[in-house]
LOROMI-766291 format. One record per residue: residue number from 1; residue in one letter; x negated, y, z of N, C-alpha, C, O in turn. Coordinates in steps of 0.001 Angstrom, whole numbers, plus 500000, padded with zeros to 6 digits. Example, Ala and Ser with C-alpha at 12.3 -4.5 7.8 and 13.67 -1.06 7.14 Angstrom:
BEGIN
+-----+------+--------+--------+--------+--------+--------+--------+--------+--------+--------+--------+--------+--------+
: pos : code :    n_u :    n_v :    n_w :   ca_u :   ca_v :   ca_w :    c_u :    c_v :    c_w :    o_u :    o_v :    o_w :
+-----+------+--------+--------+--------+--------+--------+--------+--------+--------+--------+--------+--------+--------+
:   1 :    A : 486810 : 494310 : 507800 : 487700 : 495500 : 507800 : 486800 : 496700 : 507800 : 485764 : 496681 : 508465 :
:   2 :    S : 487150 : 497750 : 507080 : 486330 : 498940 : 507140 : 487100 : 500030 : 507870 : 486591 : 501138 : 508039 :
+-----+------+--------+--------+--------+--------+--------+--------+--------+--------+--------+--------+--------+--------+
END
This chain:
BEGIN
+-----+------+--------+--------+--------+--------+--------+--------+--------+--------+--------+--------+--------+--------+
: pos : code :    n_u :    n_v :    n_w :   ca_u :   ca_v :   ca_w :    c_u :    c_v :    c_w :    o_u :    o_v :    o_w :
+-----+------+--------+--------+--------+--------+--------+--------+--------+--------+--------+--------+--------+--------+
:   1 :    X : 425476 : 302365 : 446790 : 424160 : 302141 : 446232 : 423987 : 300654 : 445934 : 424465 : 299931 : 446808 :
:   2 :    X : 423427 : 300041 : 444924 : 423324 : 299488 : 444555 : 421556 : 298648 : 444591 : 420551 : 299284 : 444910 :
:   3 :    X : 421538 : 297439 : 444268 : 420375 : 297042 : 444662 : 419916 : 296257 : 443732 : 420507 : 295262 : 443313 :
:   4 :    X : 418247 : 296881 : 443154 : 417968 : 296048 : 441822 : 417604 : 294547 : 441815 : 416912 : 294079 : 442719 :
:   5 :    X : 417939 : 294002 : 441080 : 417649 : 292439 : 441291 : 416381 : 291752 : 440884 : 416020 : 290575 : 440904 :
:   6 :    X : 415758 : 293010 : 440463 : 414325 : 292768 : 439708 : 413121 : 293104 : 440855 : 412302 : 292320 : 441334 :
:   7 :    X : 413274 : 294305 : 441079 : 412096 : 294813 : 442122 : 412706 : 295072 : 443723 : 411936 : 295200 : 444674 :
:   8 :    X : 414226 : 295129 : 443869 : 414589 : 295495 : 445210 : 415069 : 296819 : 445760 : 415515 : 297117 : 446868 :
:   9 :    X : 414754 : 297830 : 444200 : 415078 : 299563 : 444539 : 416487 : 299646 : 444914 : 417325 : 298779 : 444665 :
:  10 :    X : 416708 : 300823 : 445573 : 418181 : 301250 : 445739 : 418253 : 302355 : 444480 : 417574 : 303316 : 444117 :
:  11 :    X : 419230 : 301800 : 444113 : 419635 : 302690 : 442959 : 420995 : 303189 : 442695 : 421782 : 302250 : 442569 :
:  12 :    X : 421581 : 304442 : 442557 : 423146 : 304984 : 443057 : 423936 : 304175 : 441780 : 423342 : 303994 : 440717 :
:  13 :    X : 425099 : 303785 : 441955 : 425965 : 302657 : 441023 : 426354 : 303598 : 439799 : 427210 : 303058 : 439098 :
:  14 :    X : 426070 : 304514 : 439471 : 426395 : 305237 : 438022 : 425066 : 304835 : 437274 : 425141 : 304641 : 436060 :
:  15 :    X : 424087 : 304723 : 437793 : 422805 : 304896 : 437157 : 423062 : 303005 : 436282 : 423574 : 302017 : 436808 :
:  16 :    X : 422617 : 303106 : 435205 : 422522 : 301982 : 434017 : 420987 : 301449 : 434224 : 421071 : 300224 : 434148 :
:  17 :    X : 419833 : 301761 : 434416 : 418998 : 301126 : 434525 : 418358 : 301416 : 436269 : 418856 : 302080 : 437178 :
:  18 :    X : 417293 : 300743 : 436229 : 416545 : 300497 : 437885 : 416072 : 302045 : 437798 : 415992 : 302484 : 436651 :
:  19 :    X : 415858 : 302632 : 438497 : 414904 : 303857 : 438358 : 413177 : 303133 : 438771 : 412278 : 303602 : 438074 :
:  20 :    X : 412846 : 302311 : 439588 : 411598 : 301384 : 439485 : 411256 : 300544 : 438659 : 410138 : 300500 : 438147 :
:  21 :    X : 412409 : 299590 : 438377 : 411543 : 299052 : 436980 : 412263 : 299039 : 435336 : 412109 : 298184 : 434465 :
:  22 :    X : 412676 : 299676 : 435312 : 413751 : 300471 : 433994 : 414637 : 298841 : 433598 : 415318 : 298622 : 432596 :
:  23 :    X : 414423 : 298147 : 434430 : 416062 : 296788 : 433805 : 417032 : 297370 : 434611 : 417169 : 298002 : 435659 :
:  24 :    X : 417965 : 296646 : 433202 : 419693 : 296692 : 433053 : 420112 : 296594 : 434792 : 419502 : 295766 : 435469 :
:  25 :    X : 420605 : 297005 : 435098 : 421328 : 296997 : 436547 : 422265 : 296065 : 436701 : 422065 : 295140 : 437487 :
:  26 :    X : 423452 : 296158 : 435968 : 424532 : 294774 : 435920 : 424721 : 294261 : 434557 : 424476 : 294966 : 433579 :
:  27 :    X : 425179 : 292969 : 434457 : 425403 : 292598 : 433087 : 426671 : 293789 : 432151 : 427064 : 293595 : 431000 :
:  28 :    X : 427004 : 294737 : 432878 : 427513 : 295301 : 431964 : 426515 : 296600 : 431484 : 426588 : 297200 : 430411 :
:  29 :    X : 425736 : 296807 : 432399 : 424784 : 297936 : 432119 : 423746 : 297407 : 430895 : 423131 : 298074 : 430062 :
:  30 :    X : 423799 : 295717 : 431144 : 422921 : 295402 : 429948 : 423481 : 295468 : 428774 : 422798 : 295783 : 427800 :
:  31 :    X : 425616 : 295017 : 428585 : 425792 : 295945 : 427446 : 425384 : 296748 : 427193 : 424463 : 296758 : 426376 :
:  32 :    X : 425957 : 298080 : 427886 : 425790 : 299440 : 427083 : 424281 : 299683 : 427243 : 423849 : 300831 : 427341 :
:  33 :    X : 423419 : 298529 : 427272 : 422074 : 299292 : 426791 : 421615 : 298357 : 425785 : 420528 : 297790 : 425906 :
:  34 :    X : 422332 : 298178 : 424865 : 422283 : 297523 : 423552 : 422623 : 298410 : 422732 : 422044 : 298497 : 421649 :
:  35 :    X : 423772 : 299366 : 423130 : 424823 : 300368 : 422448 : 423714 : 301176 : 422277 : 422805 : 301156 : 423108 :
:  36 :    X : 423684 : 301816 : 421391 : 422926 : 303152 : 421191 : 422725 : 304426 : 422181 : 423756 : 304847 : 422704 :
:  37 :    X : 421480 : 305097 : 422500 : 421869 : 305993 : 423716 : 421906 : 307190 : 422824 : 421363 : 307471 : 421756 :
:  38 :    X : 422913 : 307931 : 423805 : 422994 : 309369 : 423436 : 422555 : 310246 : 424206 : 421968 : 309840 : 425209 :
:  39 :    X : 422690 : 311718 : 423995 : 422254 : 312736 : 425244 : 422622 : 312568 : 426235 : 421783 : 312779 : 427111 :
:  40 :    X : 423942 : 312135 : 426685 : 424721 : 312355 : 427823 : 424807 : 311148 : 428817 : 425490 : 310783 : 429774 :
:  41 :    X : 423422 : 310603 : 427844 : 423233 : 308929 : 428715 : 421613 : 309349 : 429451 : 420944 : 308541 : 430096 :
:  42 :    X : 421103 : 311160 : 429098 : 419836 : 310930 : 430161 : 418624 : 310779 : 429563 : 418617 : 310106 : 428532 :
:  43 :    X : 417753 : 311167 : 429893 : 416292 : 310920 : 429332 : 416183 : 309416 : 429389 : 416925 : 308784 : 430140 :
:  44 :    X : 415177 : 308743 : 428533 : 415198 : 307125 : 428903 : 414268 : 306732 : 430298 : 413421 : 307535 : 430691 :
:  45 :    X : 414487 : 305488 : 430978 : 413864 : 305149 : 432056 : 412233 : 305414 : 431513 : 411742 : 305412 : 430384 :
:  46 :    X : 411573 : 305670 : 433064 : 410196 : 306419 : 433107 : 409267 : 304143 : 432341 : 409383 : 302929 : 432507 :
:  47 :    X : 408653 : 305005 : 431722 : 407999 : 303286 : 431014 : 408266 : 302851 : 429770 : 407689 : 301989 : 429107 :
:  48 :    X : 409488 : 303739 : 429433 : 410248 : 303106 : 428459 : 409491 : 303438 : 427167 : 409100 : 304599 : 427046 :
:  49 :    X : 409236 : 302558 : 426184 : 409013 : 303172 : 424595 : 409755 : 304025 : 423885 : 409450 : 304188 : 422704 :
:  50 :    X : 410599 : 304565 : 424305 : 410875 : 305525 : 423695 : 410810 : 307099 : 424994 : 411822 : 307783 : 425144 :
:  51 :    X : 409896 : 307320 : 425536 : 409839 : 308020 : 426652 : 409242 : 309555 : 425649 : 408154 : 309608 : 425075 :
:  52 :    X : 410100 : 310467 : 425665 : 409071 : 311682 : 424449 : 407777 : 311787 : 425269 : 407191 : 311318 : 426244 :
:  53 :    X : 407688 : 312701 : 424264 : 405790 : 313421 : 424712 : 406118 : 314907 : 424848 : 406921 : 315401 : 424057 :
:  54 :    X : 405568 : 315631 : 425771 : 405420 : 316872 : 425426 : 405005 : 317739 : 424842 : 404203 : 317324 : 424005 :
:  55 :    X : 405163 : 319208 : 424815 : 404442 : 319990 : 423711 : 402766 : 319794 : 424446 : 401817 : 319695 : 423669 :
:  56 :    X : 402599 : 319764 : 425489 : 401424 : 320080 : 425372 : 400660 : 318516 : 425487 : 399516 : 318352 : 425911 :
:  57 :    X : 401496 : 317519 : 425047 : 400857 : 315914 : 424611 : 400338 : 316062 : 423248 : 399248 : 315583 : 422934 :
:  58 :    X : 400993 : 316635 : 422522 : 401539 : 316894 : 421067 : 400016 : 317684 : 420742 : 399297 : 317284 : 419826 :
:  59 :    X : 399567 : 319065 : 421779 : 398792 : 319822 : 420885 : 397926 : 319011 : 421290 : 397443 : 318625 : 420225 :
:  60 :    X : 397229 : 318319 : 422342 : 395917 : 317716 : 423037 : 395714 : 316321 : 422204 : 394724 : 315593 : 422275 :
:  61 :    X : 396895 : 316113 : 421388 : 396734 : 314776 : 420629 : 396275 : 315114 : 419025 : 395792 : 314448 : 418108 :
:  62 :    X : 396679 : 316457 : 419200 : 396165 : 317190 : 417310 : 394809 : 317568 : 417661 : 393889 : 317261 : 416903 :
:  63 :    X : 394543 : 318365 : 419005 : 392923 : 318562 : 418737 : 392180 : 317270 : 418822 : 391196 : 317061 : 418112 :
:  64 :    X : 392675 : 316328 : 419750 : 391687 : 314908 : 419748 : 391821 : 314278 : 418393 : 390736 : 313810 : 418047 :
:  65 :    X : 392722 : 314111 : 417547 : 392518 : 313678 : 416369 : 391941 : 314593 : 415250 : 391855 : 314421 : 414034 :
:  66 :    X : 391678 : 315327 : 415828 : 390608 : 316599 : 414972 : 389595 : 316163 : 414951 : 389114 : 315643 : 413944 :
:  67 :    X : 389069 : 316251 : 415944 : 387348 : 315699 : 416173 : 387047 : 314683 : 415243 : 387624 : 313601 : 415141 :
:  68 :    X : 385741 : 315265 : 414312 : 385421 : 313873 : 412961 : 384874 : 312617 : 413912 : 383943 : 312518 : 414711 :
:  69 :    X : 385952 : 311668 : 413415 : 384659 : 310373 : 413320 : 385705 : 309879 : 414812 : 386711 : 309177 : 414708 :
:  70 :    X : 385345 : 310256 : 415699 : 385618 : 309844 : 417171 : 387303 : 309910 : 417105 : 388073 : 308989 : 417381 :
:  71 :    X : 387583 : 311016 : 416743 : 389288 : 311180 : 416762 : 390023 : 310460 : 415961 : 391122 : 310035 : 416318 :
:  72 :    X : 389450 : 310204 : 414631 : 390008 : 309742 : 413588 : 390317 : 307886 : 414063 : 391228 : 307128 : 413733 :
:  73 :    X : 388716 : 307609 : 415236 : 389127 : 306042 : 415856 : 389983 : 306160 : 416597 : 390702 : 305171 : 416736 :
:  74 :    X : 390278 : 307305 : 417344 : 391348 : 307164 : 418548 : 392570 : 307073 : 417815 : 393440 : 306305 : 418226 :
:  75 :    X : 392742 : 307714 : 416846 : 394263 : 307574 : 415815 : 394528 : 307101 : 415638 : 395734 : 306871 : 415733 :
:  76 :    X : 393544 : 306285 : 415089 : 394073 : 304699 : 414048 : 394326 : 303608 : 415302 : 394952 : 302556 : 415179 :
:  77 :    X : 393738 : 304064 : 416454 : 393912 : 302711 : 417463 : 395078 : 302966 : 417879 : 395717 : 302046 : 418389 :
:  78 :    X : 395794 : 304588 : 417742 : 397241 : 305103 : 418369 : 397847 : 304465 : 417685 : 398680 : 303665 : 418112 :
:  79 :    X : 397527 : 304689 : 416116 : 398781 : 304541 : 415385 : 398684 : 302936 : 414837 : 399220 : 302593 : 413783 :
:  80 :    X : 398045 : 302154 : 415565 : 398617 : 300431 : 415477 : 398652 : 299648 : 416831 : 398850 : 298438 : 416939 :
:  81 :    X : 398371 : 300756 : 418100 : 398550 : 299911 : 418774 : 399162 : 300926 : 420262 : 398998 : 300620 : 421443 :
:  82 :    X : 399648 : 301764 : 419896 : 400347 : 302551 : 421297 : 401686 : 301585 : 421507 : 402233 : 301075 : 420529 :
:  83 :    X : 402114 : 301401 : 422706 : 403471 : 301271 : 422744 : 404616 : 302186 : 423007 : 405819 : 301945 : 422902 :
:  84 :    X : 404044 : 303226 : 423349 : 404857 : 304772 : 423318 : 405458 : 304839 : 421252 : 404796 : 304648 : 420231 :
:  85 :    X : 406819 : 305165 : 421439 : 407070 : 304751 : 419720 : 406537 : 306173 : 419483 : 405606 : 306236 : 418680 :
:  86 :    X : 406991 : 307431 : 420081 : 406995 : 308810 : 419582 : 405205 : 308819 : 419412 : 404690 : 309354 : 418430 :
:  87 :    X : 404382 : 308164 : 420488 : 402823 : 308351 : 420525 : 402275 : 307608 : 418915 : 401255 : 307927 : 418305 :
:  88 :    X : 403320 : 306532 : 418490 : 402582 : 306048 : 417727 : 402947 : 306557 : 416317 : 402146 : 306464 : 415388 :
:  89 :    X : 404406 : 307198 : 416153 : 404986 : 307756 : 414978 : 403996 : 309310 : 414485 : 403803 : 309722 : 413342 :
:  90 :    X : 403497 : 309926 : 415837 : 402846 : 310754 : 415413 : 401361 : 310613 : 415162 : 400679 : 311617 : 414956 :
:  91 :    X : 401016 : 309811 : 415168 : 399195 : 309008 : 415010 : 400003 : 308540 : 413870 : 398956 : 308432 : 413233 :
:  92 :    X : 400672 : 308258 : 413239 : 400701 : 307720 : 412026 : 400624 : 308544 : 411192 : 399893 : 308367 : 410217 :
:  93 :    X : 401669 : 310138 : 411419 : 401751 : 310841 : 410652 : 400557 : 311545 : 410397 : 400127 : 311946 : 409315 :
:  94 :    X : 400031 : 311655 : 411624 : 398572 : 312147 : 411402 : 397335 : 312002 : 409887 : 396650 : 312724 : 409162 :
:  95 :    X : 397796 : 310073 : 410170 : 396629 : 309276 : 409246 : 397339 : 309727 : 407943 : 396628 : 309943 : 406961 :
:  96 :    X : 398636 : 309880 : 407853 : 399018 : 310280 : 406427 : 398192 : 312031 : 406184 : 397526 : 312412 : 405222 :
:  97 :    X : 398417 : 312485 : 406942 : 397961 : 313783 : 406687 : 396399 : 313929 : 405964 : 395871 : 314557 : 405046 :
:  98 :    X : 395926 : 312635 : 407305 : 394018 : 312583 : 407090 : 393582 : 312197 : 405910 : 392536 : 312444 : 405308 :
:  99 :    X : 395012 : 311215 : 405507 : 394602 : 310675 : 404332 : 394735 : 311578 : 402692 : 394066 : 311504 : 401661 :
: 100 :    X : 395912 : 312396 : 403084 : 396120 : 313460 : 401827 : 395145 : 314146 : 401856 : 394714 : 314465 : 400749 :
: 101 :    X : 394492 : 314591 : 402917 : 392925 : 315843 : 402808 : 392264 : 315167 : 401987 : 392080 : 315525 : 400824 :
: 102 :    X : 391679 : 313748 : 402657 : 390642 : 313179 : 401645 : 390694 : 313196 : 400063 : 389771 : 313571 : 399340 :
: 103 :    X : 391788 : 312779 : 399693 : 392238 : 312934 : 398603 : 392262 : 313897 : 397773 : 391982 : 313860 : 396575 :
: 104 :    X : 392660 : 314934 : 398517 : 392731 : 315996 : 397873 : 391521 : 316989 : 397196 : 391362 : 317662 : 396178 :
: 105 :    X : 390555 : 316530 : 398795 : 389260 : 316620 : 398809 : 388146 : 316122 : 397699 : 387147 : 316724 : 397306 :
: 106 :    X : 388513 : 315172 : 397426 : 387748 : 314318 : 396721 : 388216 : 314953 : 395033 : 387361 : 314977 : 394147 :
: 107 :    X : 389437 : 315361 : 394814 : 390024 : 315784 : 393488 : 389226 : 317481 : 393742 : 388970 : 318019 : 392665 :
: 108 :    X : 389010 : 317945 : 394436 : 388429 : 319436 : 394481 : 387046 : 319287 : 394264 : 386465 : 320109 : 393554 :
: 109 :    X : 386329 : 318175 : 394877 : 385096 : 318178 : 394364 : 384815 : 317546 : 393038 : 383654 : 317659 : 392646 :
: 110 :    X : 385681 : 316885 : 392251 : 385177 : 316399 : 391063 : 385377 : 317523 : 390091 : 384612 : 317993 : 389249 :
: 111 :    X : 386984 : 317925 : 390533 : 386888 : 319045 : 389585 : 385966 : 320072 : 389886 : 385234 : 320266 : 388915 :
: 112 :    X : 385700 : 320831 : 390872 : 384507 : 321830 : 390808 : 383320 : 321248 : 390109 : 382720 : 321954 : 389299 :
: 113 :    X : 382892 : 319916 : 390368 : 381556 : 319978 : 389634 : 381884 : 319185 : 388176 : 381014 : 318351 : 387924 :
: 114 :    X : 382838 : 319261 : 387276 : 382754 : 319189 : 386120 : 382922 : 320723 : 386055 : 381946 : 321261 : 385530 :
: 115 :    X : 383900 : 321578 : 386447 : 383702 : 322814 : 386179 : 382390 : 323924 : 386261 : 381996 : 324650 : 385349 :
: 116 :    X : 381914 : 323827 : 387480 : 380919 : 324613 : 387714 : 379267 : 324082 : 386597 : 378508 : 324995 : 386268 :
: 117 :    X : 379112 : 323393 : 386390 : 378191 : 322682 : 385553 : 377944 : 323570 : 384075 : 376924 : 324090 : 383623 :
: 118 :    X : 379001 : 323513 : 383677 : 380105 : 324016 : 382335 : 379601 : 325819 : 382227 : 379229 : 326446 : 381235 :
: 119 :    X : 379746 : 326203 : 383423 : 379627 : 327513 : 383140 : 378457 : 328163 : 383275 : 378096 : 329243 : 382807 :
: 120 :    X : 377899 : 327383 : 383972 : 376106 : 327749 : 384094 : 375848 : 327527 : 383001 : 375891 : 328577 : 382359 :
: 121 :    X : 375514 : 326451 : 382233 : 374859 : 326225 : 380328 : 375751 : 326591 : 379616 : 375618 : 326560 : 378392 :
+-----+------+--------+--------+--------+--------+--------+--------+--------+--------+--------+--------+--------+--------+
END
């Protein structure tokens, strides 16, 4: 076992980061955590920005950005200022979404009321 040099955890000598405070363990662990991670390198340390979300983060974050007005602030504050990357990639995608309704919205009502006008006279 091994001993972190950051916070003091015992941590077993295969493990690449602290399990307490997610730093590099030895200067070689700080290589290979430059290297790209793969599956077989482990979920990322608990803290980390790239930590996923779950399904049920995922649905509680679509109904809160549902809600008019209130949700739409919580989004925009997700999607420029989360440090979770997956929390903030999906508040972004969101605002793209929010933003195609409007749009779209706005092209349905012009055309209905040049149309509907038209057919009454």
């Amino acid at each position: 076992m091994a001993i972190c040099k950051e916070c003091g955890t015992s941590v077993p000598d295969e493990i690449k980061f602290c399990t307490g405070c997610g730093k590099p363990m030895t200067a070689a662990a700080a290589a290979a955590a430059a290297a790209p991670l793969t599956a077989a390198d482990g979920p990322p340390p608990k803290g980390s920005p790239y930590t996923a979300i779950s399904t049920g983060g995922y649905v509680f974050r679509m109904i809160l950005f549902s809600i008019p007005l209130v949700g739409w602030i919580f989004c925009v504050i997700t999607a420029f200022g989360a440090k979770n990357i997956n929390k903030r990639n999906f508040a972004r995608a969101m605002l793209v979404f929010m933003l195609i309704g409007i749009v779209l919205s706005a092209i349905g009502y012009v055309s209905f009321g040049l149309i509907i006008p038209s057919v009454k006279g």
